[in-house]
C-alpha positions as CSV (number, residue, x, y, z in Angstrom):
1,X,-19.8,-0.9,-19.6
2,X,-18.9,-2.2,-16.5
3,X,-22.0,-2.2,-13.6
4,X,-21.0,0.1,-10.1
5,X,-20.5,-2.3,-7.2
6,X,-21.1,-0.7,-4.1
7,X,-18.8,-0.8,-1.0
8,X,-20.7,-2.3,2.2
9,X,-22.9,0.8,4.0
10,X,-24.1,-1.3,7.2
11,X,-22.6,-3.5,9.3
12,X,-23.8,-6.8,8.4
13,X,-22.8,-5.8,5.0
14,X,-19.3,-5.1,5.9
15,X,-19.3,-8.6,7.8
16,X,-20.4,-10.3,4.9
17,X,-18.0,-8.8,2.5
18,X,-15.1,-9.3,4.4
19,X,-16.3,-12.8,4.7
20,X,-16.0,-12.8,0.9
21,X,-12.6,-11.2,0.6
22,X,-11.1,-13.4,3.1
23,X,-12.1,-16.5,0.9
24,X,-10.9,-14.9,-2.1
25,X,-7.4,-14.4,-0.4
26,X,-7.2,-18.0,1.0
27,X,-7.5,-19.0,-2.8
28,X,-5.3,-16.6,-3.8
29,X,-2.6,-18.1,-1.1
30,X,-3.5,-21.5,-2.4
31,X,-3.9,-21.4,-6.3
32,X,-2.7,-17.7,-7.2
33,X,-4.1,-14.7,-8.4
34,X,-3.9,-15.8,-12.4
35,X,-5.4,-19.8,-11.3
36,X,-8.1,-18.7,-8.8
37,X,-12.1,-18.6,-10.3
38,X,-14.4,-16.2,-9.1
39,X,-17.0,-18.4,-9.0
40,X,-15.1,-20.5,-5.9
41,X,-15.2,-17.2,-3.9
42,X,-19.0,-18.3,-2.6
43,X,-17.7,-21.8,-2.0
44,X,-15.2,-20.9,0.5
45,X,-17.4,-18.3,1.9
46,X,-20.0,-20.9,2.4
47,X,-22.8,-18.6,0.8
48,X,-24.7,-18.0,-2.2
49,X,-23.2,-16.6,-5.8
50,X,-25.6,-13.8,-5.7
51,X,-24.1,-12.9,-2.4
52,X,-21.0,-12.4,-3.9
53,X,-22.1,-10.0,-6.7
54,X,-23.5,-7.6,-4.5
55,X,-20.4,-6.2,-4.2
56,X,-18.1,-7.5,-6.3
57,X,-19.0,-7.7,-10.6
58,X,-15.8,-10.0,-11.5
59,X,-12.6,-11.0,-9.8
60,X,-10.7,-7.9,-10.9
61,X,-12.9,-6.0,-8.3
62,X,-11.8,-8.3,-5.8
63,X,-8.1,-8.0,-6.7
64,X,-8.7,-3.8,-6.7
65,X,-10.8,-4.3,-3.3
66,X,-7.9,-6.7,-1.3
67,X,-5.3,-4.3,-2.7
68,X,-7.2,-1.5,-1.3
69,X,-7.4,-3.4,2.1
70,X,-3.7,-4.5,2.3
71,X,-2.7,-0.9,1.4
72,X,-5.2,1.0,4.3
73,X,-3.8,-1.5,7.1
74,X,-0.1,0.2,7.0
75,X,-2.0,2.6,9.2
76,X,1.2,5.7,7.8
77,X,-1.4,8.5,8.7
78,X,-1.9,6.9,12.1
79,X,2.2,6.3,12.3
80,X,2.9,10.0,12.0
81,X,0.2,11.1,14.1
82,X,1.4,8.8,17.5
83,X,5.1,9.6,16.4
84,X,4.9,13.0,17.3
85,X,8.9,13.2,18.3
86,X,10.0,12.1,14.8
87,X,12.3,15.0,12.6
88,X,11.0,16.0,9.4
89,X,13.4,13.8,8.1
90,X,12.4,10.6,9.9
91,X,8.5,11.9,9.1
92,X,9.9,11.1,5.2
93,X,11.0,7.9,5.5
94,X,8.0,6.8,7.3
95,X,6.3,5.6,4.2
96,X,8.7,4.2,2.2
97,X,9.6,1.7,5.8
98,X,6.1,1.3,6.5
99,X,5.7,0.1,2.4
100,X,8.7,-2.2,2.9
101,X,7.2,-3.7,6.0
102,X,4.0,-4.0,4.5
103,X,5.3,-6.3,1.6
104,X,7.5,-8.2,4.1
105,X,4.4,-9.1,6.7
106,X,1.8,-9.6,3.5
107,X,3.1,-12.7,0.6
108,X,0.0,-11.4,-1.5
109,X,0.7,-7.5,-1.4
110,X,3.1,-7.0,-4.1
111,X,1.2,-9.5,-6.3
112,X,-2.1,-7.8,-6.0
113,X,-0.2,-4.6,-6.4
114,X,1.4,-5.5,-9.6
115,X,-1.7,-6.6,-11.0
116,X,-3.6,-3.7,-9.8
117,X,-1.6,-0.9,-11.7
118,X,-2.2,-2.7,-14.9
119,X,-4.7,-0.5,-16.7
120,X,-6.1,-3.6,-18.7
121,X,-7.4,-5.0,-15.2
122,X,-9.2,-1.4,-14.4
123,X,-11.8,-2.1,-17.8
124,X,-12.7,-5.1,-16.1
125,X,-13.4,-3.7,-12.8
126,X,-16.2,-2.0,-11.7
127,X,-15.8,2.6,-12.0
128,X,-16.4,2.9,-7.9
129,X,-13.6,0.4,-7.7
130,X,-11.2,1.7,-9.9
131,X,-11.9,5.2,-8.6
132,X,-11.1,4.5,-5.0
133,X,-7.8,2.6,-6.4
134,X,-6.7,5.6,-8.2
135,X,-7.3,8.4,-5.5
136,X,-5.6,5.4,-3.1
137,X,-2.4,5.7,-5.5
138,X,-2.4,9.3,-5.8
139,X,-2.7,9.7,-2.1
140,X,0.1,7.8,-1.6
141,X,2.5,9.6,-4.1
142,X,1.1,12.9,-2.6
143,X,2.0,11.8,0.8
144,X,5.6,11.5,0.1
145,X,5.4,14.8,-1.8
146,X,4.1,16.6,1.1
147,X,6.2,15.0,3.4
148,X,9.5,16.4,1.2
149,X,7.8,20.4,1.2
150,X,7.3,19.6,4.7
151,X,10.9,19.3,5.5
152,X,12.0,22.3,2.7
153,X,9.9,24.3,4.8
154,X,10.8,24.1,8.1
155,X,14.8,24.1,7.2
156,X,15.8,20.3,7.2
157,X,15.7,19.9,3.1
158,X,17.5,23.1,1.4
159,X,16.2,22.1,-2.4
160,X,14.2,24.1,-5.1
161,X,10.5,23.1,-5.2
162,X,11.7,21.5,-8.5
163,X,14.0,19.1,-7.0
164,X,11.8,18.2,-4.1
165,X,9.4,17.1,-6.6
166,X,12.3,15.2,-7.8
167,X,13.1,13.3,-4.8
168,X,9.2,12.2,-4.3
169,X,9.7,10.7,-7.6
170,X,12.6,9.0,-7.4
171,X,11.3,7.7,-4.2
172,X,7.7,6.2,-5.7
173,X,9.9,4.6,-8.8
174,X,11.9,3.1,-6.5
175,X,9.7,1.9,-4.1
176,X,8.1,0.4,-7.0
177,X,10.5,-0.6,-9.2
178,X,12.7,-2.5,-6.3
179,X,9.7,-4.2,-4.9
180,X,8.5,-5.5,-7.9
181,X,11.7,-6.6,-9.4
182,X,11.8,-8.9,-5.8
183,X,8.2,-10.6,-6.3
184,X,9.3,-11.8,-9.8
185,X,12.2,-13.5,-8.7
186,X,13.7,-13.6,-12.4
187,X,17.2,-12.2,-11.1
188,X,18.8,-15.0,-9.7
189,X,21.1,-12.1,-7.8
190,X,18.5,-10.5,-6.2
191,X,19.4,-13.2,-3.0
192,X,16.0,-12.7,-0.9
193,X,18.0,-12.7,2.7
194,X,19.8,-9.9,1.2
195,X,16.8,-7.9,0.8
196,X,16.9,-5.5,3.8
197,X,20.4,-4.5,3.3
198,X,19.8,-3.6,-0.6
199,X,16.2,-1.8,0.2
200,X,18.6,0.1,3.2
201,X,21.5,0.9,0.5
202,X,19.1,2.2,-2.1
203,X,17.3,4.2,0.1
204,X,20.1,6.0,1.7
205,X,21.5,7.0,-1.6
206,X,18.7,8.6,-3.1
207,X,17.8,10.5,0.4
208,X,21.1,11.8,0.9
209,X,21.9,12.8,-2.8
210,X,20.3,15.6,-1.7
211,X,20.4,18.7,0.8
212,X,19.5,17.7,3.9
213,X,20.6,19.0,7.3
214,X,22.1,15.9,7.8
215,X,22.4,12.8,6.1
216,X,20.7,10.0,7.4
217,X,23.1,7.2,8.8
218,X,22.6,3.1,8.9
219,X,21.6,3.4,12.8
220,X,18.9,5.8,12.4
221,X,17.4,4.3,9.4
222,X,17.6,1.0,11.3
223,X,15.7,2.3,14.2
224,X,13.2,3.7,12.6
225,X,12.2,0.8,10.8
226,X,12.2,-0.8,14.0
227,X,9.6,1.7,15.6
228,X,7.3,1.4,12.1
229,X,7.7,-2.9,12.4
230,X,6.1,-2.3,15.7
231,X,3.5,-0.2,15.4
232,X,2.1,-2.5,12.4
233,X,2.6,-5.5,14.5
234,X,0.3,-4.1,17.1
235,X,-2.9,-3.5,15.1
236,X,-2.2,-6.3,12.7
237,X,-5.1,-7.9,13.9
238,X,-7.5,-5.7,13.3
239,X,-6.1,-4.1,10.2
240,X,-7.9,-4.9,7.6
241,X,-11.5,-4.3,6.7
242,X,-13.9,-2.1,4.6
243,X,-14.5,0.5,7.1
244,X,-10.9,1.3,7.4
245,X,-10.6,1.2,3.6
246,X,-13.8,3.6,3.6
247,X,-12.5,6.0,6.1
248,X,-9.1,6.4,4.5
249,X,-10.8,7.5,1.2
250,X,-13.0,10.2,3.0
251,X,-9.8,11.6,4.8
252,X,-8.1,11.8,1.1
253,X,-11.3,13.8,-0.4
254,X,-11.0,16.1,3.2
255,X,-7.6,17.0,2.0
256,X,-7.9,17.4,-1.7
């Protein structure tokens, strides 16, 4: 039964694990998620082994815990709260832009994601961990739900409750499916430079397969993306830590 690692409470504590996570993700950069040891994470770190299981059991905690970083720093609350001029259209296509420009400024997201959702990795994580990665997922997919009744609410989506369910779905798989077909590289047609264009093209056709006021063109897409690349740019330094990860988590339980 797997021990409960707890998330930093202080500080120091904070400083000192995202010392720790740092390290880990220099070795993932360098060896890869499948080569990298555990046990190395103190080397790079420059402190002690028992520093390192204070908050982390085993390496799929660390995996769960850089995923949960990279996946707090897209910042899509903080997107829709400063972009207070956006349609209810545009507020829907915040997340899946922000998601694609998280995966195009991060080499290591997608492959911590794809490991991440595999349930085998979650019996080898610690339950705290595991728990915040699940509400994290659920949050996410909830989001884009929202964001869809949002619109059928105020008169820019005219769809049954049923199909805007629908479109949230289609969405998440999507988002999903696309991205992680990319990181594996197996389809030698998937050309990477083409990438934008195809994410654009799949997009629009599942958005506008359905009843919206209007449909969304190339320009406005285009844009958009534009204003969610710069808004991640600007905090990109500061993006990623505990605290944030923390935060985001308390703001999903005030919600639920």
């Amino acid at each position: 039964m797997p021990l409960t690692m707890h998330c930093p409470n202080t500080q120091q504590a904070e400083i000192k694990c995202q010392i720790l996570l740092d390290a880990a993700e220099q070795l993932i950069e360098e060896q890869g998620i499948i080569s990298f040891k555990f046990s190395d994470i103190a080397k790079v770190a420059n402190c002690s082994t028992g520093s390192v299981y204070k908050f982390f059991e085993s390496k799929e905690d660390v995996l769960l815990c850089l995923f949960l970083r990279s996946a707090t720093s897209n910042n899509i609350p903080d997107i829709l709260d400063s972009e207070q001029s956006l349609s209810y259209q545009e507020r829907f296509l915040v997340p899946i832009l922000t998601t694609y420009e998280t995966v195009a400024k991060s080499s290591s997201f997608m492959s911590l994601r794809s490991v991440s959702v595999n349930s085998k990795v979650w019996t080898l994580a610690s339950c705290e961990k595991v728990d915040r990665f699940k509400l994290r997922a659920n949050r996410f997919f909830d989001l884009i739900h929202e964001l869809a009744l949002d619109a059928q609410a105020n008169g820019a989506l005219d769809e049954t409750p049923e199909r805007t369910l629908l479109l949230a779905q289609m969405i998440y798989f999507q988002l999903y499916g696309q991205s992680t077909a990319y990181e594996s590289k197996l389809i030698d047609k998937m050309v990477e430079h083409q990438r934008e264009n195809v994410e654009m093209e799949c997009i629009l056709a599942i958005v506008n397969s359905f009843n919206w006021n209007e449909k969304v063109t190339v320009n406005q897409y285009r844009q958009l993306r534009e204003r969610v690349a710069r808004f991640i740019e600007k905090g990109i330094k500061s993006k990623l830590s505990c605290k944030k990860c923390l935060d985001a988590n308390l703001k999903i339980r005030r919600r639920s």
